[in-house]
NUDORO-232155 format. One record per residue (C-alpha): x, y, z. Coordinates in steps of 0.2 Angstrom, whole numbers, plus 2048, in hexadecimal, padded with zeros to 3 digits. Example, Ala and Ser with C-alpha at 12.3 -4.5 7.8 and 13.67 -1.06 7.14 Angstrom:
<nodes>
83E7EA827 8447FB824 
</nodes>
This chain:
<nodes>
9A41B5BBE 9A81BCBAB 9AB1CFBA8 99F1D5B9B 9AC1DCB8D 9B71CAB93 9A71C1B8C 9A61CAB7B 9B81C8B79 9BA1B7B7D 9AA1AEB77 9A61B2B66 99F1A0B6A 995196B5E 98A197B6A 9301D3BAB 92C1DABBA 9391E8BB9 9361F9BBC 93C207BAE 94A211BB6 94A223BB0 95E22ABB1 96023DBAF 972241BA8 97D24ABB5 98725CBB0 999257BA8 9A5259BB7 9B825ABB3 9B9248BB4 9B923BBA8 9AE22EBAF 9B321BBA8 9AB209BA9 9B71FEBAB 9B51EABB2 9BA1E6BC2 9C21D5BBF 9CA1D5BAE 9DD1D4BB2 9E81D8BAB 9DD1E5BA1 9D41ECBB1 9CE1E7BC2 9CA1ECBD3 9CF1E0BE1 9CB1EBBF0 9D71FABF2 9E11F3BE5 9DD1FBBD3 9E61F9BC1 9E71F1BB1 9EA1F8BA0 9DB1FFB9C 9D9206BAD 9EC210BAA 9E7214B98 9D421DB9C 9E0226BAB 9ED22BB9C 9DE22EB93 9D623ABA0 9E5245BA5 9E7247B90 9D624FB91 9D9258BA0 9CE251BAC 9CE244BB9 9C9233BB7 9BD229BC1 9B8217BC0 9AA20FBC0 9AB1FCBC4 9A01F2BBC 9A01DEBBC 9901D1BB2 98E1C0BB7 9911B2BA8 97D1ABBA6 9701AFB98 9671BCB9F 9761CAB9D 9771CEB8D 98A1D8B8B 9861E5B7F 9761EBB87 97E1EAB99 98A1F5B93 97F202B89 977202B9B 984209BA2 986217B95 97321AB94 97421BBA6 98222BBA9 98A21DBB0 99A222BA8 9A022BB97 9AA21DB90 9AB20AB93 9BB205B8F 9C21F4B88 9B31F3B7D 9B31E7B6F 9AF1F2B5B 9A51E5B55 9941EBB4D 98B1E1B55 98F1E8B65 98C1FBB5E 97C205B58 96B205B60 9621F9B6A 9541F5B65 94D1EDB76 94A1FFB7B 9501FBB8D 95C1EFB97 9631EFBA9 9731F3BAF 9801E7BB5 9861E6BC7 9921F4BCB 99A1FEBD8 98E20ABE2 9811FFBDC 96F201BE7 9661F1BE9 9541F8BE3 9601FFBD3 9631EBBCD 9501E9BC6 9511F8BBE 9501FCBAB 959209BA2 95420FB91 96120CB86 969218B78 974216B6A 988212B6D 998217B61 9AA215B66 9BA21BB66 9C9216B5B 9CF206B61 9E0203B6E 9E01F2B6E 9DC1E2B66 9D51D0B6B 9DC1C2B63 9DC1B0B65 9EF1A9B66 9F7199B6B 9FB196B7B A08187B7F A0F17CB8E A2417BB91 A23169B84 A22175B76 A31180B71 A3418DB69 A2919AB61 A19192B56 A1619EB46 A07193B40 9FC187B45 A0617BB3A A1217BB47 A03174B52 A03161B49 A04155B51 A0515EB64 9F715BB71 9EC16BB6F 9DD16DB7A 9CD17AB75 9BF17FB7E 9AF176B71 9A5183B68 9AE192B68 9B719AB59 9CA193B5E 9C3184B5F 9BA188B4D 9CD18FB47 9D717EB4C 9C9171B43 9C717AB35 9D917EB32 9E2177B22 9D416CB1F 9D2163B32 9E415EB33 9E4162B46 9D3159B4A 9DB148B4E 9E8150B5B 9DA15EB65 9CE159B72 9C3165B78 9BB16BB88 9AD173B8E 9B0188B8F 9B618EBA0 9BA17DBA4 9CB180BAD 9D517FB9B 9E5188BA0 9E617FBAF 9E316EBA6 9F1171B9C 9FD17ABA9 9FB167BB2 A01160BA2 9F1159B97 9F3163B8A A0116DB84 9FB179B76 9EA182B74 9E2191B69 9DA19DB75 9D61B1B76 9E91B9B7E 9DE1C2B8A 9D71B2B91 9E81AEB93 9EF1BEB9A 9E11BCBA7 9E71AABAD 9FB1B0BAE 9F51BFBB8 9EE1B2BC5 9FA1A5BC2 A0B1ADBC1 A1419CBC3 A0B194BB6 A1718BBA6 A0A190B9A A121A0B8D A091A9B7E A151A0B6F A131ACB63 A051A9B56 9F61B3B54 9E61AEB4B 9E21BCB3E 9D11BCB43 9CD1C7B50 9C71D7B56 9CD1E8B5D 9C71F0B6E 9C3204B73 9B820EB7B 9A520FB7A 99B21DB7B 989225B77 98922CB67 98423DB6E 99523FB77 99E242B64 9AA24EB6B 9AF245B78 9B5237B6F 9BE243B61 9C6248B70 9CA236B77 9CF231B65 9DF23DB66 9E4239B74 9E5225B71 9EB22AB60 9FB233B69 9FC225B74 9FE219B66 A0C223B5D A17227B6D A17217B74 A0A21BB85 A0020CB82 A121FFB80 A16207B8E A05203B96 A031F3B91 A181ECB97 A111F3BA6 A051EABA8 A0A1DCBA1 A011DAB93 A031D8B7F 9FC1E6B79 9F71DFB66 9F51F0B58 9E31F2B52 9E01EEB40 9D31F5B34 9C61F4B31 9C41FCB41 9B21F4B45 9AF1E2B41 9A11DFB36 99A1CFB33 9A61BEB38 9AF1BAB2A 9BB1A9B2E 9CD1A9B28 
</nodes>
């Protein structure tokens, strides 16, 4: 099972009979209502009574800024080719669900209108069972300044010392990479295929970190999320972040629907005092996390390969 916003993050991979729902917006209380996925740690996650993550405390920092309270709306999607990321989580906007959704990635592609009109929403919290074939009529999406950024960085085993400040320092070293994805696109195509000879490849979500925490591979390229998420789970594991970070990549913040504008200019000083005091390095050591500076432009337009 694969978060939605943990799909669009991590794959940039080279890879009827519904009843229309009509949702009528409820009055804006004093809380802040926020989608957030349920099992996306060390970002956010919900594993029965127990509730955290950094975007979870940062959408609470968030709220009491603004002067309201915050509640959560969990969400989860399954990984298969019916869900669709962008639309599922337009869905929940559309719907009232929630006034942000946060961790969002500010690619274009993921912005704008839809122009399939209508989509369901993904299993959440609260959700009825007649409410799953239901289609919501979907609206147009913005976001937020960005509080974070996704990028793909080099993970390494306890054979490799030291810190790696290029993929130079990668020759001759056993990298392993998940076949069709844009790391694995990053270490052929680098200088020219001179670490094609030394990098097998596997199939994604094929166990990686755990192939290489058992000692068959001892370096790979990978999103730092997909790693943070492993080291959450695995807190014994030998694997560490070494360093080096793939200037391609993305930054994340908030979606919303166009028509909440002054919620967002709102939302957009608050995260901006954040940044300057230090509230989100603080958030992010305390979830242990690397919180990586967003970079402009602030939305990523059309893939450009380094």
């Amino acid at each position: 099972m694969m978060g939605v916003f943990q799909f669009l993050r991590s794959s940039l991979s080279v890879v009827g009979g519904l009843a229309l729902a009509t949702v009528s917006a409820p009055a804006v209380g004093l809380d802040l209502k926020v989608c957030l996925e349920e099992e996306s740690p060390p970002y956010s996650y919900k594993f029965g009574k127990k509730i955290g993550g950094f975007d979870y405390h940062v959408a609470k920092t968030v709220a009491a800024k603004l002067d309201r309270s915050l509640t959560v709306q969990w969400f989860e999607t399954e990984n298969d080719e019916e869900n669709i990321p962008k639309l599922e989580a337009n869905a929940l906007l559309s719907a009232r669900l929630c006034h942000l959704i946060g961790g969002y990635p500010l690619l274009e592609s993921a912005l704008g209108g839809a122009p399939q009109g209508t989509f369901r929403l993904p299993d959440h919290e609260g959700q009825k069972r007649s409410e799953r074939t239901k289609l919501i009529k979907l609206r147009t999406v913005t976001a937020s300044r960005p509080y974070n950024r996704m990028v793909f960085a080099a993970i390494v085993g306890p054979k490799i010392k030291g810190q790696v400040t290029s993929l130079d320092d990668l020759a001759g070293v056993r990298i392993i990479a998940e076949v069709a994805t844009l790391p694995s696109i990053l270490l052929m195509r680098y200088d020219n295929g001179a670490l094609v000879d030394n990098t097998s490849h596997i199939s994604p979500w094929k166990k990686l970190f755990a192939l290489m925490d058992s000692g068959k591979a001892d370096a790979t390229l990978i999103g730092l999320h997909r790693f943070e998420r492993y080291r959450f789970r695995n807190p014994k594991t030998n694997l560490r972040f070494a360093g080096y970070i793939s200037p391609l990549g993305f930054n994340l913040g908030y979606a919303a629907l166009s028509s909440s504008k002054d919620l967002l200019a709102r939302v957009n000083l608050a995260l901006t005092e954040m940044a300057n005091d230090g509230t989100l390095d603080a958030l992010a050591a305390k979830n242990s996390m690397t919180l990586i500076a967003p970079q402009q432009p602030y939305v990523m337009g059309k893939l450009k390969l380094p």
